[in-house]
C-alpha positions in Angstrom: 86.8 -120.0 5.0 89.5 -121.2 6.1 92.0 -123.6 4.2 95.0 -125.6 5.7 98.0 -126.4 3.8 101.3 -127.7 4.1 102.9 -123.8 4.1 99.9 -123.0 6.6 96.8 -121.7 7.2 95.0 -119.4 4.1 91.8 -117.2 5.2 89.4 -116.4 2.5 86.3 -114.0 1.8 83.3 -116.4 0.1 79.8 -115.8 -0.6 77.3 -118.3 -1.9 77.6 -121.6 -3.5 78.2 -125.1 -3.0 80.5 -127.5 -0.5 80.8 -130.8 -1.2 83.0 -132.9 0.6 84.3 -136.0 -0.3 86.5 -138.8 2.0 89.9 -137.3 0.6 88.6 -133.6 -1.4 86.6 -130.9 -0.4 85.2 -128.9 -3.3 83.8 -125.1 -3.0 82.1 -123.7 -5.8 81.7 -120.1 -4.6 79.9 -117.2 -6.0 82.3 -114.8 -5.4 85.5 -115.7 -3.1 88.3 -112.9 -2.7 91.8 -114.3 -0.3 91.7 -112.2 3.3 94.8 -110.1 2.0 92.5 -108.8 -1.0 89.3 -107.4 1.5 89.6 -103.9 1.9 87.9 -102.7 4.8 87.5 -98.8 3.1 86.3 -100.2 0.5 83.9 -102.2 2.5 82.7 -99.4 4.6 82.4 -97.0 1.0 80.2 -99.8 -0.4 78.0 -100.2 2.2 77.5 -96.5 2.4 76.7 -96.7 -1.4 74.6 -99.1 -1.0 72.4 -97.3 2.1 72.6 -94.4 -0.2 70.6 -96.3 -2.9 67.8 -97.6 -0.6 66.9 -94.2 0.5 66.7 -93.2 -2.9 69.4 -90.6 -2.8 70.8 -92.5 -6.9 67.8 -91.9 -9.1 65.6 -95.5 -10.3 66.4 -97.6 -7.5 66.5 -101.6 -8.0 64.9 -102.3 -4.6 65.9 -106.3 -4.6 69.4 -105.3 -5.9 70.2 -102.4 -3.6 69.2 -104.7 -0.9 71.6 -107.5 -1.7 74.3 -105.0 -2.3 73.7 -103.7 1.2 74.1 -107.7 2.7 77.3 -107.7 0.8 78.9 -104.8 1.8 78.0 -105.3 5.1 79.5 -108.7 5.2 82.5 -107.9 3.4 82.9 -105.2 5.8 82.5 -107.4 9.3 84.5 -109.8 7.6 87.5 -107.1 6.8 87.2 -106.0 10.7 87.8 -109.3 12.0 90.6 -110.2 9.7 92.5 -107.5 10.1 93.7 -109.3 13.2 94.6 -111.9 11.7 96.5 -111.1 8.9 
């Protein structure tokens, strides 16, 4: 997302939620939302790797539906870190 202000432009990391937008406000209600200085694309790549790791049962009782979404997440968090890291 990106957010225009009087000192510039802010780039941040959202997932989920709710825009509403009004004639003067724009409200996001995010799920999670992290500023582009705070994505770490290590961390990123570590969690995605995790999260693989999970699905092929490699970590004991495996949550199927929960490894899965931690699998989106990382992922996106990841692509997200690589194209900011341009940017920044």
């Amino acid at each position: 997302m990106r957010v225009q202000t009087a000192e510039g432009e802010k780039l941040f990391y959202v997932t989920g939620g709710v825009l509403e937008i009004q004639p003067h406000v724009v409200t996001v209600l995010a799920d999670s939302a992290l500023h582009a200085d705070q994505l770490d694309e290590a961390e990123a790549l570590a969690a995605r790797e995790r999260a693989r790791e999970a699905l092929e049962g490699k970590r004991g009782e495996v949550d199927l539906a929960a490894a899965q979404a931690a699998l989106v997440e990382a992922d996106a968090r990841y692509r997200a870190a690589q194209q900011l890291s341009g940017k920044r």
